[in-house]
C-alpha positions as CSV (number, residue, x, y, z in Angstrom):
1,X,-67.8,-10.3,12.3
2,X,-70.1,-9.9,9.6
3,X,-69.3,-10.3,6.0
4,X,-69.9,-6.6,5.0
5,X,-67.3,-5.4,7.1
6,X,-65.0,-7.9,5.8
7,X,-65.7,-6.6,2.3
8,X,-65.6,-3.5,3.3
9,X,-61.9,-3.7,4.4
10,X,-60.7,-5.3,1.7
11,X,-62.4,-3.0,-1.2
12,X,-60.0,-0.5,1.3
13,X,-57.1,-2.6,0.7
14,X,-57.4,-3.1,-2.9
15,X,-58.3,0.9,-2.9
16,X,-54.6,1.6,-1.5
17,X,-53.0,-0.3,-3.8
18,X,-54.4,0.9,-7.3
19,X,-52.0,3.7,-7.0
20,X,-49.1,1.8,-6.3
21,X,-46.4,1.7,-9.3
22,X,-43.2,-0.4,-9.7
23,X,-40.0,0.8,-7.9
24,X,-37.9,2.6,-9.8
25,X,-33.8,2.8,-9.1
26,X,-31.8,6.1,-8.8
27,X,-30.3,7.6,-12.2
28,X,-26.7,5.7,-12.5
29,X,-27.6,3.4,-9.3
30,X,-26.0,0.4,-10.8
31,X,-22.7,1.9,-12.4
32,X,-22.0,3.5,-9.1
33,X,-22.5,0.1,-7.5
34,X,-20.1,-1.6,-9.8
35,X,-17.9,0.8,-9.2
36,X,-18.1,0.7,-5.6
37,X,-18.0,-3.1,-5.6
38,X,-15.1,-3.3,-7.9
39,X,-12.7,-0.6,-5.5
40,X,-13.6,-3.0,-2.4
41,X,-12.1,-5.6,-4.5
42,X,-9.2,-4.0,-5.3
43,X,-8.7,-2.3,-1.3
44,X,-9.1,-6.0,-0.3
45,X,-6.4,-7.6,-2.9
46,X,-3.9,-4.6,-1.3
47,X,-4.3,-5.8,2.0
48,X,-4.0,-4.5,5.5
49,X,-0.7,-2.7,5.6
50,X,-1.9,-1.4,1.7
51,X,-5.1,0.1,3.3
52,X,-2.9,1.6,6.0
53,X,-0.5,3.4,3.3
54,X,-3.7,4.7,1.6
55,X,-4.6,6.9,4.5
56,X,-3.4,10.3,4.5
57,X,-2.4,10.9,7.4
58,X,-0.6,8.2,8.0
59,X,1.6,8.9,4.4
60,X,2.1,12.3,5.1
61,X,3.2,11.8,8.5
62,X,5.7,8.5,7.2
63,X,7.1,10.9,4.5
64,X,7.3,14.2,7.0
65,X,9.8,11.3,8.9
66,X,11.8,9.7,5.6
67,X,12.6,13.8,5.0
68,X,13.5,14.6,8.2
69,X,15.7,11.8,8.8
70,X,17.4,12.7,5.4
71,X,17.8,16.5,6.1
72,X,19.4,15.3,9.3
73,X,22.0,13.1,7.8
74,X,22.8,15.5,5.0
75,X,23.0,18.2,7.7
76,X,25.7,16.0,9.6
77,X,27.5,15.1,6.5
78,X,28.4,18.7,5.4
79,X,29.0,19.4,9.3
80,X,31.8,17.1,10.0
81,X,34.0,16.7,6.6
82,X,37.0,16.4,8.8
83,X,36.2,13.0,9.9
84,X,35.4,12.1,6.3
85,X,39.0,13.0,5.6
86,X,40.5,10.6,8.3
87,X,38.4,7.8,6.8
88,X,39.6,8.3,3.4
89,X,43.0,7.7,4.6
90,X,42.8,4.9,6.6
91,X,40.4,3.3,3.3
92,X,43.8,1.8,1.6
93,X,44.9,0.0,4.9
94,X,41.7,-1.9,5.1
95,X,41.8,-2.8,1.2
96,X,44.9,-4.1,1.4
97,X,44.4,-6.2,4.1
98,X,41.8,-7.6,2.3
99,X,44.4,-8.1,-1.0
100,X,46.4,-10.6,2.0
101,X,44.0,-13.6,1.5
102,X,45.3,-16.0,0.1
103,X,43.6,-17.0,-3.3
104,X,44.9,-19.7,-5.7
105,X,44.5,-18.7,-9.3
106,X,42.0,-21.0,-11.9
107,X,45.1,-21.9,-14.2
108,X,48.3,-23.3,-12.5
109,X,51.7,-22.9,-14.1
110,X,52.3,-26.8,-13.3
111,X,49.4,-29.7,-14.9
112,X,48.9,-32.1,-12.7
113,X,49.4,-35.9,-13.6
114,X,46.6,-38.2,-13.6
């Protein structure tokens, strides 16, 4: 190769790069990195059943369940108040079985001698 074409390529190199300016970042780049940084911290202190709750799909679909499982119990509560009655009834039998133990009281009537 002779030298001319070897100066000849790199006046073409230095050519291309006299328009080159500095990179410049997006408007707000760095707060919304921060801010993205700083919510991965906080999704990773929650943990792996927190991340889970945050979905929602899986929320709504745990609530939809709590509600229907409440409307169901409420729903057989007003249904049977017959049997509600029964249990009333047989409530003081259980207490006072309960009253049987035998308990001894803190103070005794009689000191004991040392």
């Amino acid at each position: 190769m002779s030298p001319e074409m070897n100066n000849k390529e790199q006046e073409e190199i230095l050519d291309s790069l006299r328009g080159m300016k500095r990179a410049v970042a997006p408007e707000f780049f760095y707060s919304r990195l921060r801010a993205r940084m700083e919510q991965e911290l906080e999704t990773a202190s929650i943990g792996k059943f927190g991340r889970l709750l945050t979905r929602p799909a899986l929320s709504l679909g745990l609530a939809a369940i709590v509600l229907l499982l409440n409307i169901t119990t409420i729903m057989k509560m007003v249904q049977s108040p017959a049997s509600s009655q029964a249990t009333d009834q047989s409530a003081p039998m259980v207490v006072a079985d309960y009253s049987s133990i035998n308990t001894y009281a803190v103070y005794d009537e009689t000191p004991n001698e040392p």
